[in-house]
MARLUMTI-342186 format. One record per residue (C-alpha): x, y, z; residue in three letters. Coordinates in Angstrom, 2 decimals, always signed. Layout:
<atoms>
> X|Y|Z|Ala
...
</atoms>
This chain:
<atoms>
> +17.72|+65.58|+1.74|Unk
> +18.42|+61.96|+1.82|Unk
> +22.13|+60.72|+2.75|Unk
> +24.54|+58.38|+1.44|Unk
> +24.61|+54.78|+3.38|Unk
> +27.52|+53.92|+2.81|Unk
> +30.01|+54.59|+5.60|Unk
> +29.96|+55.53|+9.20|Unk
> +26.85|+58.18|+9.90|Unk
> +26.87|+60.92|+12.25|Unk
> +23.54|+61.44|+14.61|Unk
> +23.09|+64.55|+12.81|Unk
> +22.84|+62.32|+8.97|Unk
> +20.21|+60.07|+10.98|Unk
> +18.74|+62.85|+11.97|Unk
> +18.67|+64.47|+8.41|Unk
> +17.55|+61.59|+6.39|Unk
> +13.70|+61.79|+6.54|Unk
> +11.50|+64.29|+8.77|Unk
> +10.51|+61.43|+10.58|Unk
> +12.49|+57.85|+12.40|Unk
> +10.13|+55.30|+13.44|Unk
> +9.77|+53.88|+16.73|Unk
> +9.16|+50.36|+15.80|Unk
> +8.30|+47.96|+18.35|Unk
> +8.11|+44.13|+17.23|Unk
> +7.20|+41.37|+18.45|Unk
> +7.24|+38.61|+15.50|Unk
> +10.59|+38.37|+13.78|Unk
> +8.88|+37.29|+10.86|Unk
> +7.41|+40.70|+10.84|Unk
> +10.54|+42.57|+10.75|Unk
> +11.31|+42.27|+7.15|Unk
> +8.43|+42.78|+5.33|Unk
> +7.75|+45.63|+7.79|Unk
> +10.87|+47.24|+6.61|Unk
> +10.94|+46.99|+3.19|Unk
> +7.74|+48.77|+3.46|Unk
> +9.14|+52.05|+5.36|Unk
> +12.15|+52.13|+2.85|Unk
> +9.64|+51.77|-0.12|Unk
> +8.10|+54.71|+1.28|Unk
> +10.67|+56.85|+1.68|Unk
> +11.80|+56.08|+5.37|Unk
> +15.44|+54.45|+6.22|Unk
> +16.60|+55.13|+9.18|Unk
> +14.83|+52.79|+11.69|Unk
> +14.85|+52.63|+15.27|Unk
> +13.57|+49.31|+16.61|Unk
> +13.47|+49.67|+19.96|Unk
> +14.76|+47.21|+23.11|Unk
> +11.26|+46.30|+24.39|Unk
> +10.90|+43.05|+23.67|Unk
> +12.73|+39.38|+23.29|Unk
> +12.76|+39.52|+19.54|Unk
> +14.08|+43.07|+19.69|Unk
> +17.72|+41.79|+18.53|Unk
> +16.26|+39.17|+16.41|Unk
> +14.96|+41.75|+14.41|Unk
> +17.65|+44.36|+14.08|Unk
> +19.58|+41.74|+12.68|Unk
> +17.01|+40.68|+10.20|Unk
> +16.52|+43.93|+8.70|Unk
> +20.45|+44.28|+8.81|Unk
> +20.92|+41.06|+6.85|Unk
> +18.01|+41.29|+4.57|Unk
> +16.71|+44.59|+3.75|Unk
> +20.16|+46.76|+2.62|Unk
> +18.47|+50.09|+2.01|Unk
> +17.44|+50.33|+5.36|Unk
> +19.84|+51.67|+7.90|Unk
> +18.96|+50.18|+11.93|Unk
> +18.90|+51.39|+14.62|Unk
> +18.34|+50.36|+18.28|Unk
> +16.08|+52.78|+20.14|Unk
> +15.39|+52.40|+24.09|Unk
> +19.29|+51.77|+24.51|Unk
> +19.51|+51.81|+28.46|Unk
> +22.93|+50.23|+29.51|Unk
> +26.44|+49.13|+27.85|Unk
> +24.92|+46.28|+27.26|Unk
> +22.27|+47.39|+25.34|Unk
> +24.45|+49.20|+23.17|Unk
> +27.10|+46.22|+22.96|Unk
> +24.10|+43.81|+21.55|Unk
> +22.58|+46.24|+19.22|Unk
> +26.07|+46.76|+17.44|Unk
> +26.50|+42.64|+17.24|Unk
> +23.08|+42.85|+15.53|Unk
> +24.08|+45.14|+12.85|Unk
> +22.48|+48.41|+14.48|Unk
> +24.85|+51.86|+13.18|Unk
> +22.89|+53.76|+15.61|Unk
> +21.37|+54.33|+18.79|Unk
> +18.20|+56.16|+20.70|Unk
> +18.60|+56.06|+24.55|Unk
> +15.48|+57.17|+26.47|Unk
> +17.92|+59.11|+28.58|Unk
> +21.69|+59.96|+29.27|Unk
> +24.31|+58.43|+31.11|Unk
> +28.28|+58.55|+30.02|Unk
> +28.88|+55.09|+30.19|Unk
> +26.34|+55.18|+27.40|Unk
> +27.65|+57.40|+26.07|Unk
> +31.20|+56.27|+25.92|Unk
> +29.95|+52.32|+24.90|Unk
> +28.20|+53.45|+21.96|Unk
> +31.37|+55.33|+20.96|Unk
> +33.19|+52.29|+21.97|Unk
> +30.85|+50.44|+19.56|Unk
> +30.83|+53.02|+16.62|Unk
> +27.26|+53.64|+17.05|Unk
> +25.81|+57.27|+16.65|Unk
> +23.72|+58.25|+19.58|Unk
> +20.86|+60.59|+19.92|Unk
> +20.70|+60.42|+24.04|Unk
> +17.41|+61.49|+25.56|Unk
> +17.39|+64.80|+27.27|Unk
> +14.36|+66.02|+29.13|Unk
> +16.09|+69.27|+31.00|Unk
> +18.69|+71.83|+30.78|Unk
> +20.61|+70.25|+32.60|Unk
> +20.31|+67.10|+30.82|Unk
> +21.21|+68.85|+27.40|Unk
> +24.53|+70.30|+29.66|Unk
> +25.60|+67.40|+30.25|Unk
> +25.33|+65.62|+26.97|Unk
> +27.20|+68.66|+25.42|Unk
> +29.96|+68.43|+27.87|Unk
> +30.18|+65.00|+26.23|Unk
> +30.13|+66.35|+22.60|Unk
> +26.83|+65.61|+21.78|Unk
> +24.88|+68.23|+19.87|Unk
> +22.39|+66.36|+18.23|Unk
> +19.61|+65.10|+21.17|Unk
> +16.44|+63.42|+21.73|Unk
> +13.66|+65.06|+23.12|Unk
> +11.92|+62.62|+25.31|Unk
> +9.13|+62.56|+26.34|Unk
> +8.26|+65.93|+23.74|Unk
> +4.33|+66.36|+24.85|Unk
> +4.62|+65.46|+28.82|Unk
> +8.10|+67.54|+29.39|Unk
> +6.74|+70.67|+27.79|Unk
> +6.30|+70.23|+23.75|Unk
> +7.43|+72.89|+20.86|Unk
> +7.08|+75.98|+23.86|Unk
> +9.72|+74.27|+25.67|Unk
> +12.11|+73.85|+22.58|Unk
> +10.83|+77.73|+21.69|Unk
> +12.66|+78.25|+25.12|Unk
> +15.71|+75.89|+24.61|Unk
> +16.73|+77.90|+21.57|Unk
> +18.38|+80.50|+23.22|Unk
> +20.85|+79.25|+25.38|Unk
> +21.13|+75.89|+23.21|Unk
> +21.10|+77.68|+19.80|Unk
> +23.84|+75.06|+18.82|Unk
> +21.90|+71.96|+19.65|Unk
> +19.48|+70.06|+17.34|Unk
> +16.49|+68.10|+18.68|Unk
> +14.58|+64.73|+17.17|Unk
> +11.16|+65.01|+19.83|Unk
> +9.94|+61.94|+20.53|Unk
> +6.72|+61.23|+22.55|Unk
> +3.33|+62.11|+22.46|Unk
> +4.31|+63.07|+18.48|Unk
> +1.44|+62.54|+16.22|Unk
> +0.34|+62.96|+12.28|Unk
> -1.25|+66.27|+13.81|Unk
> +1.18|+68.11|+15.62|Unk
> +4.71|+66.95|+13.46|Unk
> +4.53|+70.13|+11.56|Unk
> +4.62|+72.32|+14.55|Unk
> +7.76|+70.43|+16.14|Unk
> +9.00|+70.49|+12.68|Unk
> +8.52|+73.98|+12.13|Unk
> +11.11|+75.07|+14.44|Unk
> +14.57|+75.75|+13.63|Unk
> +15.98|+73.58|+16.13|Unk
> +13.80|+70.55|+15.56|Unk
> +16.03|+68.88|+12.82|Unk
> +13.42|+66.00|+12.89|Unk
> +10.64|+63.89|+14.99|Unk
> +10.22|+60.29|+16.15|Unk
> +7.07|+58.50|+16.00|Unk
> +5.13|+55.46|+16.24|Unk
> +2.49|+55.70|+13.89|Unk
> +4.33|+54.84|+11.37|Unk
> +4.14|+51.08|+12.61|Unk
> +0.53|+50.22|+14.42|Unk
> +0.47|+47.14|+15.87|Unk
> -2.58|+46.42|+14.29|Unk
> -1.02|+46.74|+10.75|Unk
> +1.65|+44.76|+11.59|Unk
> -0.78|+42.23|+13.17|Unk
> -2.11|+41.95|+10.32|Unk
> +0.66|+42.27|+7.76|Unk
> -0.75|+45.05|+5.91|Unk
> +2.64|+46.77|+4.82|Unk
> +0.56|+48.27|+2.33|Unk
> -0.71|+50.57|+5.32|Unk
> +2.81|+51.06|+6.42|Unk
> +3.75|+51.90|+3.39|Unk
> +1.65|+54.68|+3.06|Unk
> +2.19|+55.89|+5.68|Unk
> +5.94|+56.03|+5.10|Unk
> +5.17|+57.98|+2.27|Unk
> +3.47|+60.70|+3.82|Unk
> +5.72|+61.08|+6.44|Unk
> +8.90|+61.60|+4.02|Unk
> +6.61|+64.60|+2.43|Unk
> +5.91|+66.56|+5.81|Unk
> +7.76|+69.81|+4.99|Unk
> +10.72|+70.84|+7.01|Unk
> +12.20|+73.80|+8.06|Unk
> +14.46|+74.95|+5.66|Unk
</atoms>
C-alpha cells in the first residue's frame, strides 16, 4: 500500500511504497523531469537516482523542485559527503552500496532514511547494532540470490531486505515472494535507450507493471 508524503519517512515506508525503487542513472538533466513524471504516472514514487555521474545532483534537485509526487532519493551514497549533497539537493533518502557508520551516522545527521548495503552476516550485524532493520541486498544475484535470503531468515527473522542487482522483470516475483523481501530495486525501469530517446511513454509502462507485481502479503 502506498504511503503518505508528507513528513519525514522511515526506510521501511520507502521500502513499502511500490514493489519496486528504480535505480535511475542520468546523464542529461533535462531528462530528469520528464523521466519522473513518467514513473509517478505509473505508479512508482520513490526514486533512487544514483551518484554515478556529474549531473547526478543536478537531477535530484530537479525532480525535488519540479515533480512533487515523487519522493528522491540518492542511491550509490558512499561517503558523508555523499550523503551531505544529496540532502542539499532535496533527496529524503538514501541507498549506499555498502555500510560504514559514518554513513550511517551522516545520513542521520542529515535526516535521510538509509537502506545500507549488506552483502554478509556480518554485514547485516553490524548495521543492526546500528539500528538498522530495513537493508539492501547488494549485489542480490552474484552474493547468493533468494537461497541466500531463504537462509538469512532464520537468524535475521527481524530484518527486511530491498535486493538489488542482477534483479530483472523475470525473477522479481521470486525475491518478492519471500517474507523477508519487503521489496526489489531495479534498473529496467529506466533503459538508457528510452531515456535516450525520450520515450517516457516506455517508462511509463513500465512503471505500471512494476507497481502490479504481487507481493507477499
Amino acid at each position: 500500500m502506498a504511503v503518505n508524503l508528507s513528513g519525514n519517512l522511515t526506510a521501511l515506508q520507502v521500502m513499502q511504497d511500490a514493489p519496486v525503487i528504480p535505480v535511475i542513472v542520468l546523464h542529461d538533466v533535462a531528462h530528469a523531469v520528464p523521466m519522473a513524471r513518467a514513473l509517478v504516472a505509473g505508479g512508482i514514487r520513490m526514486l533512487e537516482v544514483t551518484l554515478r555521474t556529474p549531473q547526478a545532483l543536478a537531477c535530484m534537485e530537479a525532480i525535488a523542485k519540479e515533480v512533487p509526487g515523487a519522493v528522491v532519493g540518492a542511491g550509490t551514497v558512499r561517503s558523508a559527503v555523499d550523503a551531505a549533497a544529496a540532502a542539499k539537493a532535496g533527496a529524503r533518502f538514501a541507498v549506499s552500496p555498502g555500510y560504514t557508520k559514518t554513513v550511517g551516522q551522516a545520513c542521520r545527521d542529515h535526516g535521510l532514511s538509509l537502506l545500507p548495503g549488506v552483502a554478509t552476516g556480518s554485514e547485516i550485524m553490524m548495521a543492526l547494532e546500528d539500528g538498522y532493520t530495513e537493508l539492501k541486498f547488494f549485489p542480490a544475484m552474484q552474493a547468493g540470490g533468494p537461497a541466500m535470503l531463504k537462509a538469512w531468515s532464520g537468524p535475521f527473522f527481524d530484518v527486511k531486505f530491498c535486493p538489488t542487482g542482477g534483479v530483472t522483470p523475470g525473477n522479481a516475483l521470486e525475491f518478492l515472494s519471500l517474507p523477508n523481501v519487503a521489496c526489489v530495486g531495479g534498473s529496467w525501469l529506466v533503459p538508457a535507450d528510452a531515456l535516450a530517446q525520450g520515450d517516457w511513454a516506455c517508462i511509463e509502462r513500465l512503471a505500471r507493471e512494476a507497481s502490479q507485481i504481487q507481493r507477499k502479503p
